[in-house]
TORKOL-4160 file (C-alpha; in steps of 0.2 Angstrom, whole numbers, padded with zeros to 4 digits, m for minus):
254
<pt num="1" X="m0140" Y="0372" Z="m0394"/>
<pt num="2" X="m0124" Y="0379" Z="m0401"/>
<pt num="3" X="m0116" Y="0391" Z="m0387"/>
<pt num="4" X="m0108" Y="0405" Z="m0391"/>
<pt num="5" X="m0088" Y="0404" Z="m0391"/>
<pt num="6" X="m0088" Y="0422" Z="m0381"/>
<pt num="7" X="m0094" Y="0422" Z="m0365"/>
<pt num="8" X="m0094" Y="0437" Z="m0351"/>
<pt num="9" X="m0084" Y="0433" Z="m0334"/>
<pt num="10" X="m0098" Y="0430" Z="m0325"/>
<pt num="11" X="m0105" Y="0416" Z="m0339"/>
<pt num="12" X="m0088" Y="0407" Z="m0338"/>
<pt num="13" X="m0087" Y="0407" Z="m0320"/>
<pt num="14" X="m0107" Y="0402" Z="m0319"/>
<pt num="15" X="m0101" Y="0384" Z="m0333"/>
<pt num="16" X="m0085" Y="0382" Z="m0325"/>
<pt num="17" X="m0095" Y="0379" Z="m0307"/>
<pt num="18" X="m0110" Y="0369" Z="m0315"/>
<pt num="19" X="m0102" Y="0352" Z="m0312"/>
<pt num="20" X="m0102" Y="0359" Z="m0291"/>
<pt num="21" X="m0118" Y="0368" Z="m0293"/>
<pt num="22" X="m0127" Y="0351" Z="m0298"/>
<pt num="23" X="m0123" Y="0343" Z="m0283"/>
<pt num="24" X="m0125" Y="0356" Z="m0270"/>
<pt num="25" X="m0128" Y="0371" Z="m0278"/>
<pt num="26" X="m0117" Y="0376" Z="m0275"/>
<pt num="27" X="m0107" Y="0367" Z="m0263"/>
<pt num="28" X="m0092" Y="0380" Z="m0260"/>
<pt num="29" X="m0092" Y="0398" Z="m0262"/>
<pt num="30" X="m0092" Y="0406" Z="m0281"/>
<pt num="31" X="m0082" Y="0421" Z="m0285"/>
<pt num="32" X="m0095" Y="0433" Z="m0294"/>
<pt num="33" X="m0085" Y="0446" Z="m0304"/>
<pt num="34" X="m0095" Y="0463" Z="m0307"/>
<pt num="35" X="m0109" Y="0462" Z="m0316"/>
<pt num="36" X="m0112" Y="0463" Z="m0334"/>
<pt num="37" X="m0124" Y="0477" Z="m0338"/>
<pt num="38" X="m0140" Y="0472" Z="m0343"/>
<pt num="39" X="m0144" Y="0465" Z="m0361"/>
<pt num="40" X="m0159" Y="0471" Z="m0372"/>
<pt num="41" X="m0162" Y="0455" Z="m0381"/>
<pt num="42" X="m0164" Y="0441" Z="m0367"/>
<pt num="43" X="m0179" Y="0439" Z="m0355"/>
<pt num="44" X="m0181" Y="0425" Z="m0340"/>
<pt num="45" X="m0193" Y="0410" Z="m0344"/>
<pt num="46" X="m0204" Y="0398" Z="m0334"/>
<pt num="47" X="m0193" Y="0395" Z="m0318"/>
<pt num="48" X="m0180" Y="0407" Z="m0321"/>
<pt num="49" X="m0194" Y="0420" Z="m0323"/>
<pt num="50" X="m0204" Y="0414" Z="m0307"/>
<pt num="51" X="m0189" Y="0415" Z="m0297"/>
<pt num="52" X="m0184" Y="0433" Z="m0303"/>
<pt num="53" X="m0201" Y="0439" Z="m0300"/>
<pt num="54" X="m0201" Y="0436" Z="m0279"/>
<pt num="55" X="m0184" Y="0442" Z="m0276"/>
<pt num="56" X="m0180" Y="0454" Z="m0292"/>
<pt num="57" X="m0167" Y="0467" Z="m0281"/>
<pt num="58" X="m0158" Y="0452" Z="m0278"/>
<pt num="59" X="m0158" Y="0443" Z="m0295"/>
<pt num="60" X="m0158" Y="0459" Z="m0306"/>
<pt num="61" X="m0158" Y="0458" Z="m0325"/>
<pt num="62" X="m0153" Y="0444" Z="m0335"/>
<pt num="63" X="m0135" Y="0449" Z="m0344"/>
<pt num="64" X="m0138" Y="0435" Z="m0358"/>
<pt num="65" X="m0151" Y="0421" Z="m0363"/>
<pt num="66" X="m0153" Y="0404" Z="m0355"/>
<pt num="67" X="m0139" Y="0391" Z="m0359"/>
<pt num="68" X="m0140" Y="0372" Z="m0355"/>
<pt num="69" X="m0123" Y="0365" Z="m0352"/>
<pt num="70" X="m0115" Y="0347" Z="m0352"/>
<pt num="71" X="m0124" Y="0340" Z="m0337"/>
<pt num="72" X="m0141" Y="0346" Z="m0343"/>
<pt num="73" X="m0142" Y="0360" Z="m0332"/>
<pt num="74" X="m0147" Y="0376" Z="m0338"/>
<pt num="75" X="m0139" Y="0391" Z="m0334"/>
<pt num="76" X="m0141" Y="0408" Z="m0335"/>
<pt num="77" X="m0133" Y="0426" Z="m0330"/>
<pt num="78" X="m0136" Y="0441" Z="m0323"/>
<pt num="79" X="m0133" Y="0456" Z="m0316"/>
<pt num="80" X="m0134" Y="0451" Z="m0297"/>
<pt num="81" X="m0128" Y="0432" Z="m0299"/>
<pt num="82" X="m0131" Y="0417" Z="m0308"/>
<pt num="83" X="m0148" Y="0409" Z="m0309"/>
<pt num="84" X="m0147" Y="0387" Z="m0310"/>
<pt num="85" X="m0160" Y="0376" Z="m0317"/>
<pt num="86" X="m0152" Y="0358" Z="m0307"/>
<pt num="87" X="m0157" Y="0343" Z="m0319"/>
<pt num="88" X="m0153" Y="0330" Z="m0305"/>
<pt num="89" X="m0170" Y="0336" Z="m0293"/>
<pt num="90" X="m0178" Y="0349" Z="m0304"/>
<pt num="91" X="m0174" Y="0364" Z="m0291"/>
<pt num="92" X="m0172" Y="0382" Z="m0299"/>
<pt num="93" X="m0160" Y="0393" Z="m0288"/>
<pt num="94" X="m0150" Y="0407" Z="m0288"/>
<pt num="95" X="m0131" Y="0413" Z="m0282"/>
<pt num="96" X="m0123" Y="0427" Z="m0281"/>
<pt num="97" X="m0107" Y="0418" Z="m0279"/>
<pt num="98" X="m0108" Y="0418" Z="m0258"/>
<pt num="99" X="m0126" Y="0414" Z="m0254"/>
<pt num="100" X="m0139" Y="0403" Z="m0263"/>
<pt num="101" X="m0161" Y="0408" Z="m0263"/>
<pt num="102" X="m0168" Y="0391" Z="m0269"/>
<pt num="103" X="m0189" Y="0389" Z="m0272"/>
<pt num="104" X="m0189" Y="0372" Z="m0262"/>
<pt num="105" X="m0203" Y="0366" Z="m0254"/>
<pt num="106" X="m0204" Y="0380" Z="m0241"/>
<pt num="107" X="m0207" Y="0392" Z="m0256"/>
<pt num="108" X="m0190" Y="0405" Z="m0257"/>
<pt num="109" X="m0176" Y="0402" Z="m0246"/>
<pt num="110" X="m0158" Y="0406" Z="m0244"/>
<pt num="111" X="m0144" Y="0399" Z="m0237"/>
<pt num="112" X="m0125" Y="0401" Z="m0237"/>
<pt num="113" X="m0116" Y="0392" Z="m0253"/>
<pt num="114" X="m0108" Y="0379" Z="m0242"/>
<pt num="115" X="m0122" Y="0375" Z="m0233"/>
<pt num="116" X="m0138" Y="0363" Z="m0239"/>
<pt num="117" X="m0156" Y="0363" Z="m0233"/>
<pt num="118" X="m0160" Y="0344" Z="m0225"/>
<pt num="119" X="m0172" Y="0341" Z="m0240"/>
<pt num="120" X="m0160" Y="0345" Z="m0254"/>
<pt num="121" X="m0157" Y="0324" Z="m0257"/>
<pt num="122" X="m0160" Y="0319" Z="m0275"/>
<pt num="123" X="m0171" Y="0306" Z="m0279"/>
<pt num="124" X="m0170" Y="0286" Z="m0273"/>
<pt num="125" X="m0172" Y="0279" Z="m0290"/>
<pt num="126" X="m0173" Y="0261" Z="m0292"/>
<pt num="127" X="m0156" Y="0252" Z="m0298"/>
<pt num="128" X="m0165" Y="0239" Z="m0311"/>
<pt num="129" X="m0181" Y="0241" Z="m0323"/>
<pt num="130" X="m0196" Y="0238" Z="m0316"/>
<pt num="131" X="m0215" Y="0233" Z="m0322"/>
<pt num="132" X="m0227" Y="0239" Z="m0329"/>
<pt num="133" X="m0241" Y="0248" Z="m0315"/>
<pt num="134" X="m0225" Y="0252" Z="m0301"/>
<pt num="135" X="m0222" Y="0271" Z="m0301"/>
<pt num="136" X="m0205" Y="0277" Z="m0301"/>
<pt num="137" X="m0200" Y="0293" Z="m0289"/>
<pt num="138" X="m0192" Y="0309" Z="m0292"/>
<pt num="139" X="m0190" Y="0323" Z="m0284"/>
<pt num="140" X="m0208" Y="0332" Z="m0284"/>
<pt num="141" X="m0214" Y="0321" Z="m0297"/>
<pt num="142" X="m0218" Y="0303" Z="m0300"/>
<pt num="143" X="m0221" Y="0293" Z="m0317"/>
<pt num="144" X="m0232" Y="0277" Z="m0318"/>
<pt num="145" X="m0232" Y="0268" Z="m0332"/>
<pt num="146" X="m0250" Y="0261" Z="m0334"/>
<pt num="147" X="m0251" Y="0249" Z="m0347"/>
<pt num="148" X="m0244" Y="0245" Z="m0366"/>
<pt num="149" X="m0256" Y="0244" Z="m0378"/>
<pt num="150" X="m0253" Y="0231" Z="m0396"/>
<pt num="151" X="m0264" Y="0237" Z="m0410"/>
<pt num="152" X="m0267" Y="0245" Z="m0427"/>
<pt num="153" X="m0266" Y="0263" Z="m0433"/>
<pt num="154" X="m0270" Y="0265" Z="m0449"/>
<pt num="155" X="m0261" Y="0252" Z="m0457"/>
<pt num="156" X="m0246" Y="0252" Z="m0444"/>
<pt num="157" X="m0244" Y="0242" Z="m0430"/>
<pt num="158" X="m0243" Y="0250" Z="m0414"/>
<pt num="159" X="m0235" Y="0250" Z="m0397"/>
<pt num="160" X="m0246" Y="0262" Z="m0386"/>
<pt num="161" X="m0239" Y="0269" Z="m0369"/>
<pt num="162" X="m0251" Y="0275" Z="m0356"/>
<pt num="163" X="m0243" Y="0285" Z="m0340"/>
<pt num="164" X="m0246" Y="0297" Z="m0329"/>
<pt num="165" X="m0235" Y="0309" Z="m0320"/>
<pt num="166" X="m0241" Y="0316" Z="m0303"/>
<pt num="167" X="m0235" Y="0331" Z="m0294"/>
<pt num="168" X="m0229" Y="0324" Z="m0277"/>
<pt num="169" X="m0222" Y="0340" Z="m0269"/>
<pt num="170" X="m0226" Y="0358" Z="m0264"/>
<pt num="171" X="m0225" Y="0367" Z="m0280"/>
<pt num="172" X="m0229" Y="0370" Z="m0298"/>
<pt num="173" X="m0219" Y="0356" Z="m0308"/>
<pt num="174" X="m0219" Y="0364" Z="m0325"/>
<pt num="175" X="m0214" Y="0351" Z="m0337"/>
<pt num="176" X="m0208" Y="0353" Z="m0355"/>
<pt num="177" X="m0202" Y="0338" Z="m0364"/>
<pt num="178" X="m0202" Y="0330" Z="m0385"/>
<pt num="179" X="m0209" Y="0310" Z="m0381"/>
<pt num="180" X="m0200" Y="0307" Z="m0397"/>
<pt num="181" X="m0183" Y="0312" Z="m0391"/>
<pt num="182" X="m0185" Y="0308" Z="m0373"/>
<pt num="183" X="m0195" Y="0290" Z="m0372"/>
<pt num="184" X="m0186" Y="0276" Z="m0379"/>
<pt num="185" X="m0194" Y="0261" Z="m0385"/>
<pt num="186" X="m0180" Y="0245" Z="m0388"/>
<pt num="187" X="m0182" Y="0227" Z="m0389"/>
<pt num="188" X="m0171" Y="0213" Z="m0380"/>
<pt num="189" X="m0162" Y="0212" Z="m0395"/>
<pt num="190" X="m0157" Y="0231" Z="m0395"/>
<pt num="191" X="m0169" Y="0237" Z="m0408"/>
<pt num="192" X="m0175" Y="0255" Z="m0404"/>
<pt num="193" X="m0193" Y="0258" Z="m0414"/>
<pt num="194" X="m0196" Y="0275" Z="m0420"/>
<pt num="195" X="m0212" Y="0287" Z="m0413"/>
<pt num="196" X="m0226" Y="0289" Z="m0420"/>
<pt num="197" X="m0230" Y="0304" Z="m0430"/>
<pt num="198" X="m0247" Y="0313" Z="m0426"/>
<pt num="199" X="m0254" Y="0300" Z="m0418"/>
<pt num="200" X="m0249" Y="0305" Z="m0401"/>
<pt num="201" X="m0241" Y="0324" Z="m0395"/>
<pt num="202" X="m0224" Y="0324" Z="m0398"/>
<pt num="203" X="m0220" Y="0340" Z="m0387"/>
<pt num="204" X="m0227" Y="0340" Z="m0370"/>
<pt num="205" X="m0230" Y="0357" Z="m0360"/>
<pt num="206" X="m0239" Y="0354" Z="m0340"/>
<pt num="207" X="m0241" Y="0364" Z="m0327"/>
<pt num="208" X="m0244" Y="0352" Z="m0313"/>
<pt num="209" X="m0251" Y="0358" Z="m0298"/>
<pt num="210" X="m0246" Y="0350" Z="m0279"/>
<pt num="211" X="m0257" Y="0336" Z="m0279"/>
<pt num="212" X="m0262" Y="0335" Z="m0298"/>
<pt num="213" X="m0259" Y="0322" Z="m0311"/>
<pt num="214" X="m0259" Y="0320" Z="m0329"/>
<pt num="215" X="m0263" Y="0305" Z="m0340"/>
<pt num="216" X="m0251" Y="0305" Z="m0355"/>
<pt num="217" X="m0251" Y="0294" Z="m0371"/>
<pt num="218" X="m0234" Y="0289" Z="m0382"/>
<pt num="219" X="m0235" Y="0281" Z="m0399"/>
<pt num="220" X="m0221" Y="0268" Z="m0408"/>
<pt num="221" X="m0224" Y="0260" Z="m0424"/>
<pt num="222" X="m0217" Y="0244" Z="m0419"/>
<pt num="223" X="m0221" Y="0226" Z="m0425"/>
<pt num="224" X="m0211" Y="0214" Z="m0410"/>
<pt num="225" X="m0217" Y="0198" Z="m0417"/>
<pt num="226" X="m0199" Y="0190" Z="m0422"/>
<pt num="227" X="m0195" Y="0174" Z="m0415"/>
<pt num="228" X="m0181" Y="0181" Z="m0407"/>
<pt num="229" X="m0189" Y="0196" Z="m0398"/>
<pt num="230" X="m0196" Y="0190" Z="m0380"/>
<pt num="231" X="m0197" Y="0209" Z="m0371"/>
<pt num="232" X="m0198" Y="0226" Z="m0373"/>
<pt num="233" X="m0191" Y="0240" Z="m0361"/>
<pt num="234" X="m0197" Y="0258" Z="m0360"/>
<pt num="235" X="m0184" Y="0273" Z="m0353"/>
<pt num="236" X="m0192" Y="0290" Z="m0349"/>
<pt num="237" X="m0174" Y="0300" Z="m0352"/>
<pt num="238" X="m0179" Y="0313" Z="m0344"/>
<pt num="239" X="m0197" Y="0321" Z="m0338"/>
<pt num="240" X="m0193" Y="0337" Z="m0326"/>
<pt num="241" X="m0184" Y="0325" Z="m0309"/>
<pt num="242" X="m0187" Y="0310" Z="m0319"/>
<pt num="243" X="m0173" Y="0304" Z="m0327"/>
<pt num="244" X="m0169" Y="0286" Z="m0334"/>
<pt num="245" X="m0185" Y="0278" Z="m0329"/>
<pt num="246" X="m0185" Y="0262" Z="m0336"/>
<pt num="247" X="m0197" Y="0248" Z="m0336"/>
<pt num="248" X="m0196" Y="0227" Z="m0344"/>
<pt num="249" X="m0212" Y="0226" Z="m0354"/>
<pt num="250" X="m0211" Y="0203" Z="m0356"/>
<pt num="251" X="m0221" Y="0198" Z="m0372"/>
<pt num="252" X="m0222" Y="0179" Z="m0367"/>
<pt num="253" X="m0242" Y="0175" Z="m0368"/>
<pt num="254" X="m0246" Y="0189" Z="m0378"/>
């Protein structure tokens, strides 16, 4: 997404601070300039617009649309603040530039910007791949690959991912995701195989309940039968607090 190159004081001040906000959101105090007023043409969505909905006096209305920045956070402004999508533990919060209300487990609370609640920690991700059946933690939300299918569709050969994700926290995890963009499937010799079209749902949409799970399916035309190839690995980029789960699929006995 192509931002624009003219941006309100409040927008600059909300992307220069990004980089801070992701680790602490924010870790140190923010200096909110007078609002912009209201836009006519922006509206808030999925988290944004939940979070605006329980505290709108303090939120307001949005001044532009939502914007994603370097990091893979998502921002976007308004007329009482800043709200902050973080990418590193799927929490939404907002600022406005001296305290921060984040929906955590607790539901709404605030705190003062240089402050963090015990349970803002981001996720203990493993440090290697790991098998297929073990579960990888985020924040909220696990991923479990289940099992890799070999097989036929049509006339193409197949690789077939089965996983679930499970809501492992206090609130609604609202997923939204393209499996053709963010699952990868490579070989050890560091050939990536392309999804496969219509066989599976390329874009993904959940609402996960605390306490639900989902089964998921992921397609790849993929033939690993050369001499050469002796494993496959499978990273989930990113799926809501998920990011760079990766797992070593071994084709030896196959």
């Amino acid at each position: 997404m192509r931002l624009k190159t003219s941006f309100s004081p409040l927008v600059r001040a909300g992307i220069a601070t990004v980089a801070l906000l992701a680790a602490s959101l924010p870790a140190a105090a923010l200096a909110v300039p007078v609002a912009a007023p209201p836009a006519a043409d922006c509206s808030f969505k999925l988290g944004f617009a939940d979070l605006a909905a329980q505290i709108p006096d303090v939120v307001g209305d949005c001044t532009g649309d939502e914007m994603h920045v370097a990091n893979g956070d998502a921002v976007q402004p308004t007329t009482g603040g800043l709200l902050v999508w973080r990418k590193a533990d799927n929490w939404t919060a907002f600022t406005d530039g001296a305290t921060t209300w984040i929906n955590g487990p607790a539901g709404i609370q605030a705190r003062p910007n240089d402050q963090r609640f015990a349970w803002e920690t981001e996720p203990v991700a493993p440090s290697q791949p790991i098998q297929v059946g073990e579960t990888w933690p985020g924040t909220g939300l696990s991923l479990t690959l289940n099992r890799v299918d070999f097989g036929m569709t049509g006339s193409k050969q197949t690789v077939t991912l089965v996983y679930t994700l499970a809501n492992t926290g206090q609130d609604t995890q609202l997923l939204t995701y393209d499996q053709g963009r963010d699952i990868y499937l490579t070989d050890n010799s560091g050939q990536r195989y392309a999804s496969l079209c219509c066989a599976s749902q390329a874009q993904v949409s959940e609402a996960l309940q605390p306490g639900e799970r989902v089964v998921e399916i992921a397609q790849f035309e993929a033939s690993p039968t050369q001499p050469n190839v002796t494993a496959l690995q499978v990273r989930f980029s990113r799926i809501g607090a998920i990011l760079d789960a990766t797992y070593t699929v071994p084709l030896a006995g196959r």
